[in-house]
C-alpha beads as a LAMMPS data file, in Angstrom:
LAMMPS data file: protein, C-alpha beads

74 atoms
73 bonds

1 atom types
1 bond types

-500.0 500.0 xlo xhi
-500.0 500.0 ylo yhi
-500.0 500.0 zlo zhi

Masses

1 110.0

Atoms # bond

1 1 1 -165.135 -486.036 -107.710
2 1 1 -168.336 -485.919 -106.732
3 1 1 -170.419 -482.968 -104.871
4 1 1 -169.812 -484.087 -101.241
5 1 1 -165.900 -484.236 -101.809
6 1 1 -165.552 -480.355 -102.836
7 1 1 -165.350 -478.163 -99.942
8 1 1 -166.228 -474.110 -100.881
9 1 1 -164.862 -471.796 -98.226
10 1 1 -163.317 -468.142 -98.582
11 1 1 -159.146 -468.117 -98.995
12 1 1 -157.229 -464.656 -99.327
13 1 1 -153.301 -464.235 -99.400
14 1 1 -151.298 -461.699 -98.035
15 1 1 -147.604 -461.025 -98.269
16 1 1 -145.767 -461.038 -94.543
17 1 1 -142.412 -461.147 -93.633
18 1 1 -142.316 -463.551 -90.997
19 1 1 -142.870 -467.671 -91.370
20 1 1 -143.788 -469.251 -87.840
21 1 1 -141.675 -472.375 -87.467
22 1 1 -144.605 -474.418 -87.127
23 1 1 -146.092 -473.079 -90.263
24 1 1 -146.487 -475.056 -93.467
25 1 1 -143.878 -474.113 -96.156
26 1 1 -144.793 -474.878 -99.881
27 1 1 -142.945 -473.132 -102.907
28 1 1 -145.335 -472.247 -106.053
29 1 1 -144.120 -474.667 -107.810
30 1 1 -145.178 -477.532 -105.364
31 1 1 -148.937 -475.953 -106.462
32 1 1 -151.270 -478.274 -108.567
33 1 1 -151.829 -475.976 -112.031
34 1 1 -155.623 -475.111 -110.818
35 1 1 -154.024 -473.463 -107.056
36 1 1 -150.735 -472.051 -108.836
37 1 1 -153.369 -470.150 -110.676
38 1 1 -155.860 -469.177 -107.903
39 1 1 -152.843 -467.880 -106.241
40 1 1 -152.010 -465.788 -109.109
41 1 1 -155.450 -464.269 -109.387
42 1 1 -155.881 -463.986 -105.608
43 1 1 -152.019 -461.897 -105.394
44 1 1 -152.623 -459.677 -108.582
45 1 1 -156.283 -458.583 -107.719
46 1 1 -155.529 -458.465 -103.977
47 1 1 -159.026 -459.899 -103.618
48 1 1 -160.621 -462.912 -101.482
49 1 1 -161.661 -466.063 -103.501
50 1 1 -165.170 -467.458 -102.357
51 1 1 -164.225 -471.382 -103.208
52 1 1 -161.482 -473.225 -103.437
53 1 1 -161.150 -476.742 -104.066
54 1 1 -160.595 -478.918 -100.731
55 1 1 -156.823 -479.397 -100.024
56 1 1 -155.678 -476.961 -102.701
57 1 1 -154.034 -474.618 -99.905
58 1 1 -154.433 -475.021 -95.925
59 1 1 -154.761 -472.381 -93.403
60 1 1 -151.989 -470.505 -92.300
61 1 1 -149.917 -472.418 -94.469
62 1 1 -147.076 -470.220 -96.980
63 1 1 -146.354 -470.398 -100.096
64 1 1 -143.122 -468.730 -101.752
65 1 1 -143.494 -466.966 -105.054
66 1 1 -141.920 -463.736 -104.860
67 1 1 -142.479 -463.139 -101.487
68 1 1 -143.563 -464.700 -99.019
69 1 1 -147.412 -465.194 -98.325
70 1 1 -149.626 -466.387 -95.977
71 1 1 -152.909 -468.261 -96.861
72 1 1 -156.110 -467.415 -94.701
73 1 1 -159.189 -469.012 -94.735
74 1 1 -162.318 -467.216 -93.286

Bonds

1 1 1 2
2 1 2 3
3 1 3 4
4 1 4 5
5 1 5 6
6 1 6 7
7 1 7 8
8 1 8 9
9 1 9 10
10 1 10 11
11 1 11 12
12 1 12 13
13 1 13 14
14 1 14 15
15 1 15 16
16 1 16 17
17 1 17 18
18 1 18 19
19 1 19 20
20 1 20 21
21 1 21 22
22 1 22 23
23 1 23 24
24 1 24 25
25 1 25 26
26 1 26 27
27 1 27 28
28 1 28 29
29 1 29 30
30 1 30 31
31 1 31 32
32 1 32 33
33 1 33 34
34 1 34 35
35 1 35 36
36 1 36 37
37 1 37 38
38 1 38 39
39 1 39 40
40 1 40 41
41 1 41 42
42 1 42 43
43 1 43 44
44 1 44 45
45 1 45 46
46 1 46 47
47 1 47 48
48 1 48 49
49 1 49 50
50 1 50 51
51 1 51 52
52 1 52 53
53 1 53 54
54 1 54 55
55 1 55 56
56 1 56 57
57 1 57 58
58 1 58 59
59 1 59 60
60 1 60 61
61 1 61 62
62 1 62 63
63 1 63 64
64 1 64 65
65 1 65 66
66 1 66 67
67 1 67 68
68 1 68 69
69 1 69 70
70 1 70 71
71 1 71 72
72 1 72 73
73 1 73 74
C-alpha cells in the first residue's frame, strides 16, 4: 500500500446504549486482526487513537464486543 492510500485521522470509542437504525452494525469478530486490536487498546485505555488505517472502522458505525460501542472520528 503505498503512502497516498493510508488515511491518518483521530478514532475514539465509546460504549452507548442505543444503535440508530441507520447505523452500521459490525460484531468484533467481523474486525480485520490489526482493528480488532486497535479496538482493544482504544476500549481498555479509554483513550483516542491518532491514525488508523483507511476503512478499518467508519464513523458512527458500532461494533459489538461486550457492549455496544460507537466509533467517532474527529
Amino acid at each position: 500500500m503505498s503512502t497516498s492510500d493510508t488515511i491518518s485521522r483521530t478514532v475514539s470509542v465509546r460504549a452507548t446504549d442505543s444503535v440508530r437504525s441507520a447505523s452500521r452494525v459490525r460484531h468484533i469478530d467481523e474486525l480485520s486482526d490489526e482493528a480488532q486490536q486497535q479496538f482493544y487498546e482504544l476500549v481498555e485505555s479509554g483513550a483516542r487513537s491518532v491514525t488508523t488505517e483507511s476503512g478499518a472502522f467508519v464513523d458512527g458505525e458500532i461494533i459489538v464486543f461486550t457492549s455496544y460501542y460507537r466509533i467517532e472520528f474527529s
